[in-house]
C-alpha positions in Angstrom: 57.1 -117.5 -31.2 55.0 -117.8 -28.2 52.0 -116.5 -29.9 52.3 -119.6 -32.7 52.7 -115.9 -35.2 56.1 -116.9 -37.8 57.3 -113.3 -38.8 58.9 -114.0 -42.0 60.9 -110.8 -44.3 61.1 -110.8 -47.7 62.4 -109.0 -50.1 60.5 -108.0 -53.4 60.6 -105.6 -56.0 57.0 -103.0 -56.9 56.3 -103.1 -60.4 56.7 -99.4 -61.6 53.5 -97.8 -62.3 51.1 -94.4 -61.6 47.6 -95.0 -59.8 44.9 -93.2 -59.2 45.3 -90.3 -56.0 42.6 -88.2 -54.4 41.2 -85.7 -57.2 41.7 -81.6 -56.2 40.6 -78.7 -57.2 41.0 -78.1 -61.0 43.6 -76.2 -62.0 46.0 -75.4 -65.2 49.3 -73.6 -65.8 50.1 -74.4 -62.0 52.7 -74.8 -59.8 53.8 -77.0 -57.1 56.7 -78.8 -55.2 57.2 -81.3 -52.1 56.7 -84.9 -52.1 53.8 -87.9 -52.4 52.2 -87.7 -48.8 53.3 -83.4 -48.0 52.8 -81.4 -51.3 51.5 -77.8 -51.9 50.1 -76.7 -55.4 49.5 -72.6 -56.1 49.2 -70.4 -58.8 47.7 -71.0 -62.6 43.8 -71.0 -63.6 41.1 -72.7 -62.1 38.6 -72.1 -65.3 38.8 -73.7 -68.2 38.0 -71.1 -70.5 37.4 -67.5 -69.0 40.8 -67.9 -67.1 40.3 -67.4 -63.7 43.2 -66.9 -61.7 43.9 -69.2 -58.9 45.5 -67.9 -55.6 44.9 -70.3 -53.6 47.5 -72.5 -52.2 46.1 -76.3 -52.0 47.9 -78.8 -50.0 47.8 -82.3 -50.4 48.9 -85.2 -47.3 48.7 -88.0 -49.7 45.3 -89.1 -48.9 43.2 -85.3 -48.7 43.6 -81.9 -49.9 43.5 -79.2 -47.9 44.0 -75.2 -48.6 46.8 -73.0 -46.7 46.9 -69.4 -47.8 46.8 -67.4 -50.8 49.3 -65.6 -53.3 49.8 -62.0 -53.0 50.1 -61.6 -57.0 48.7 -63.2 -60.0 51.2 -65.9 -60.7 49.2 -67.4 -63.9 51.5 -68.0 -66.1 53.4 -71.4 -65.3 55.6 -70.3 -62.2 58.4 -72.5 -61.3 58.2 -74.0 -57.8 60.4 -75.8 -55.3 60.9 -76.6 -51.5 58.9 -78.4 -49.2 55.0 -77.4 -47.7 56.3 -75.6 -44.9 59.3 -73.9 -46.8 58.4 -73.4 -50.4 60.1 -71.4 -53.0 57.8 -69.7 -56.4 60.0 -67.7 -59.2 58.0 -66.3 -62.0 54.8 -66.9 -63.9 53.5 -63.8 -63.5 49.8 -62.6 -64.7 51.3 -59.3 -65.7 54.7 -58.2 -66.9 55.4 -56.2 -63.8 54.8 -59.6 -61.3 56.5 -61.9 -64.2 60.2 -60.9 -62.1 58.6 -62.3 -58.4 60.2 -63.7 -56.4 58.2 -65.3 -53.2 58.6 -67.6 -50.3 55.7 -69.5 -48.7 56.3 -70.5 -44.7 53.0 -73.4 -44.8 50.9 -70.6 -44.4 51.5 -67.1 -45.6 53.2 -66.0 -49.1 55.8 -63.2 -48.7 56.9 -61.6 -51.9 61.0 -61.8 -50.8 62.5 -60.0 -54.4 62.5 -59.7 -58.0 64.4 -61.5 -60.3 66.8 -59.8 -63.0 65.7 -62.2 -65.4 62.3 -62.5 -67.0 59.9 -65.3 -65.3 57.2 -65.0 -68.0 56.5 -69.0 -69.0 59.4 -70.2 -67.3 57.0 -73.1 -66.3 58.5 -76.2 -64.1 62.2 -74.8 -64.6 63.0 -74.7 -60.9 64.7 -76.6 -58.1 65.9 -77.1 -55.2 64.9 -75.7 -51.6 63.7 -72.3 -50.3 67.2 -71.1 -49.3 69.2 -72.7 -52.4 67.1 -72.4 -55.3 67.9 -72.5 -58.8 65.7 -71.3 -62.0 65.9 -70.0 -65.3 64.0 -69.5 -68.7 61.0 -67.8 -69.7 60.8 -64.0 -71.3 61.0 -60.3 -70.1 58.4 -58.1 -71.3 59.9 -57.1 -74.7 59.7 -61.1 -75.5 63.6 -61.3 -74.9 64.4 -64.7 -73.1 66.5 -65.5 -70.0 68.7 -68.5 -70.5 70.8 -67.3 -67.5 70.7 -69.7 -64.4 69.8 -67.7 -61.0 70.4 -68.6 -57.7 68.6 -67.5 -54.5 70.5 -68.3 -51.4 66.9 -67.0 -48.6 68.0 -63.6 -49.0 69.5 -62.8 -52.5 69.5 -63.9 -56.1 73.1 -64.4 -57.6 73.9 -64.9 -61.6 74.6 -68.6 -62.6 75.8 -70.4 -65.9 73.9 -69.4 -69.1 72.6 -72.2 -71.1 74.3 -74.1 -73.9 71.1 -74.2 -76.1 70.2 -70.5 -75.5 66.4 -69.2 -74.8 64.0 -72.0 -74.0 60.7 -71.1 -72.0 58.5 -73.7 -70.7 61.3 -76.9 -69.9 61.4 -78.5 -66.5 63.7 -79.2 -64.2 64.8 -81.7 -61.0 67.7 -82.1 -58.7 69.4 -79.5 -56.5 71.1 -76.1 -56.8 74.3 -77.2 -57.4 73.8 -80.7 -59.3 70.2 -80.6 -61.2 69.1 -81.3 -65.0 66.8 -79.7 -67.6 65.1 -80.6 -70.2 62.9 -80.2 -73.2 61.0 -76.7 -73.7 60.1 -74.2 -76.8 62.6 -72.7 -78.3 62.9 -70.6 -81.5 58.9 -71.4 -82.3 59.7 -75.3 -82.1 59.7 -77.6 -78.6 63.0 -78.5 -78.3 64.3 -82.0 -76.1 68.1 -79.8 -75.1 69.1 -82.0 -72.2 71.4 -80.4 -69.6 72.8 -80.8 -66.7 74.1 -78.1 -64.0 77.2 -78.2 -61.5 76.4 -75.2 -59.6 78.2 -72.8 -62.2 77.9 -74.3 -65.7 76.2 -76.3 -67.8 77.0 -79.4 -69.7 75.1 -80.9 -72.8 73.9 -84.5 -72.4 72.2 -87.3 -74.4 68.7 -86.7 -75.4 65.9 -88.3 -74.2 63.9 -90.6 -76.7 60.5 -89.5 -76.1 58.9 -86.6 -78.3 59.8 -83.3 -77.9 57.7 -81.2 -75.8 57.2 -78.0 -74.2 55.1 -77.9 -70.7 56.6 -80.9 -69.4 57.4 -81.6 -65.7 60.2 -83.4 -63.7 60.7 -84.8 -60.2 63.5 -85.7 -58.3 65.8 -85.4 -55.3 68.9 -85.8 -57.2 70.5 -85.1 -60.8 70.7 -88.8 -61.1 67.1 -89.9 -60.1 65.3 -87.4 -62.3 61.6 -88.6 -63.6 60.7 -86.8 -66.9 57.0 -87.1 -68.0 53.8 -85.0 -69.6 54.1 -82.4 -71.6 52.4 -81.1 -75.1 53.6 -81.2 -78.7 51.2 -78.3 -79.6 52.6 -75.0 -80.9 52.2 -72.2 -78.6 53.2 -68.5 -78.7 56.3 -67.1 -75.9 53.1 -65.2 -74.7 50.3 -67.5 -75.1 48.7 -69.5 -71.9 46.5 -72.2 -73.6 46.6 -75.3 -75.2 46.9 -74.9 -79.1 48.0 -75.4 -82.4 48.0 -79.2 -84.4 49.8 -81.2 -81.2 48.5 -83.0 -78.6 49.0 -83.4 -74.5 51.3 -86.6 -73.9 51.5 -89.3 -70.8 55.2 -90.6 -71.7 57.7 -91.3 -68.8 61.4 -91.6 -68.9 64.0 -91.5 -66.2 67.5 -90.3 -66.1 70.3 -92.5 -63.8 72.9 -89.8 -64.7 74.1 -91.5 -67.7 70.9 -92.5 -69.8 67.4 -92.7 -70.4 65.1 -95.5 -69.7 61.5 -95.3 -70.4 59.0 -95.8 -67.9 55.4 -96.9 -67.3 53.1 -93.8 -68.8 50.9 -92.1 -66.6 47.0 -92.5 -66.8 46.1 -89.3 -68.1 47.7 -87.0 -70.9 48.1 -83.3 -69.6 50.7 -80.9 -69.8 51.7 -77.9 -66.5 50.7 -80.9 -64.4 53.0 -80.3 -61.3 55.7 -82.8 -60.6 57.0 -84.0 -57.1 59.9 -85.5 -56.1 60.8 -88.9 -55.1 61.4 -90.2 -51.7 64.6 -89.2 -49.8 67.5 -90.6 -51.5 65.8 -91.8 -54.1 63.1 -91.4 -56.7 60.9 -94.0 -56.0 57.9 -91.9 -55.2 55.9 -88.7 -57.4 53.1 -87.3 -58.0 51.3 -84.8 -60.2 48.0 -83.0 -60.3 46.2 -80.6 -62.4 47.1 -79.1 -65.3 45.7 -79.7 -69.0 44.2 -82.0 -70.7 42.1 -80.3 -73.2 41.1 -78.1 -70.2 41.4 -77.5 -66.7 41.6 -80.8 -64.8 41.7 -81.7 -61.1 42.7 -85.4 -61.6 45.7 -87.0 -59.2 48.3 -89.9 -59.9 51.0 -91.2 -58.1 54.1 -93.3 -58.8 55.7 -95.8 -57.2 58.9 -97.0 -58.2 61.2 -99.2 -56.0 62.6 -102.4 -54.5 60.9 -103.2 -51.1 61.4 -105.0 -47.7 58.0 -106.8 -46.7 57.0 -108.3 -43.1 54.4 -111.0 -43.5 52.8 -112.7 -40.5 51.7 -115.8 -40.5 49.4 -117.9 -37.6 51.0 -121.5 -37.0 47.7 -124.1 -36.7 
């Protein structure tokens, strides 16, 4: 060029692997939804041990947190979260039986409680996807300690009855994709944590191939798509349908596998161990970006890793002597 700078492109490929993000506030049994760089995070306990419920909704931009508003209703208990920061979607996790069945919408700086659901949200934990006006959820108890392993919809104005799952009650699995193409996976079930890989078509359910990795309950998932579905986290402890800590002979796990809508790969394990740590999805189209935040180690924890995951287009300058 005139200015003696050679722009040269080149193509390369970003070894998969979580870093280090900005740490937050400390928090356990939360929720949260959105991607890398425009997150929010609500719900859940900020103390470790005296259980302190936390309202407040934190935001995160990918480089700083900020806060934006604060829950109507005790949602302590591992809600299940979806949407974006400025249209997010919380079903369940309620502190008490009666707010267990919310149903609330979050515009980037108000809550609205918008319904109730007909199933129980107690401990339905990361089982949610999808956007504001097409969300889908399921799992978790109603206050007699009967599970709901019936799919719900909610459309922005209305909750509709979906496909029941194959593997029947599960509470604390996790979930990724959309309403009408998503996949779930792993939870507790009958006393024992369960792997029960499924995937959704808007109506019905479908049993699929197991993932690997250790079966836990408490994991979380990210993922625009069915097909681009990151599965990591989670606890092997042994926990009660009503019980909010970590407990029992298990242990908090950092494994990472991905689903491509036909198998499992493993992938690089995050930094730190925790289960309830919220889980983002990728970039559009894809899955080459996450994060999570908070959740439980052996307490309360307010640390922050990304993933990055993807092929790449790079401009390099170079100066001509």
């Amino acid at each position: 060029t005139t200015t003696n700078t050679h722009k040269i492109q080149v193509t390369g490929v970003v070894t998969p692997a979580w870093s280090t993000g900005t740490n937050g506030t400390a928090m356990k049994f939360n929720g949260g939804a959105g991607s890398r760089t425009d997150s929010w995070w609500s719900g859940g306990e900020t103390d470790s041990s005296s259980g302190t419920t936390n309202y407040t909704t934190h935001l995160y931009n990918g480089t700083s947190w900020s806060t934006g508003g604060s829950l109507l209703n005790a949602q302590n208990r591992g809600p299940g979260c979806c949407g974006v920061s400025s249209a997010g979607f919380m079903y369940g996790g309620g502190g008490s039986w009666s707010t267990a069945y919310y149903l609330h919408e979050y515009n980037g700086g108000a809550w609205t409680q918008v319904g109730s659901s007909a199933g129980g949200g107690e401990q339905a934990g990361d089982n949610c996807c999808g956007l504001q006006t097409a969300a889908l959820y399921l799992g978790g108890y109603n206050p007699s300690g009967v599970g709901n392993n019936n799919a719900r919809l909610w459309n922005g104005s209305a909750e509709s009855a979906g496909g029941a799952w194959n593997h029947g009650t599960t509470s604390h699995a996790c979930m990724a994709g959309i309403s009408t193409a998503s996949l779930s996976v792993m939870g507790l079930s009958g006393g024992a944590d369960v792997k029960s890989a499924e995937t959704y078509n808007g109506s019905a359910w479908s049993t699929i191939t197991d993932p690997s990795m250790t079966a836990v309950q408490r994991a979380r998932m990210g993922g625009i798509t069915q097909t681009t579905a990151h599965l990591f986290g989670g606890t092997t402890g042994t926990h009660g349908w009503q019980s909010n800590s970590h407990s029992g002979s298990g242990s908090c796990q950092n494994a990472h596998m991905s689903w491509n809508g036909s198998s499992w790969t493993t992938q690089a394990v995050m930094l730190t161990a925790r289960e309830f740590g919220g889980a983002m999805p990728g970039a559009a189209g894809g899955s080459g970006f996450g994060i999570t935040s908070g959740g439980t180690t052996s307490g309360a924890t307010n640390t922050t890793e990304t993933y990055t995951a993807s092929s790449g287009v790079y401009s390099v300058s170079m100066s001509a002597e």
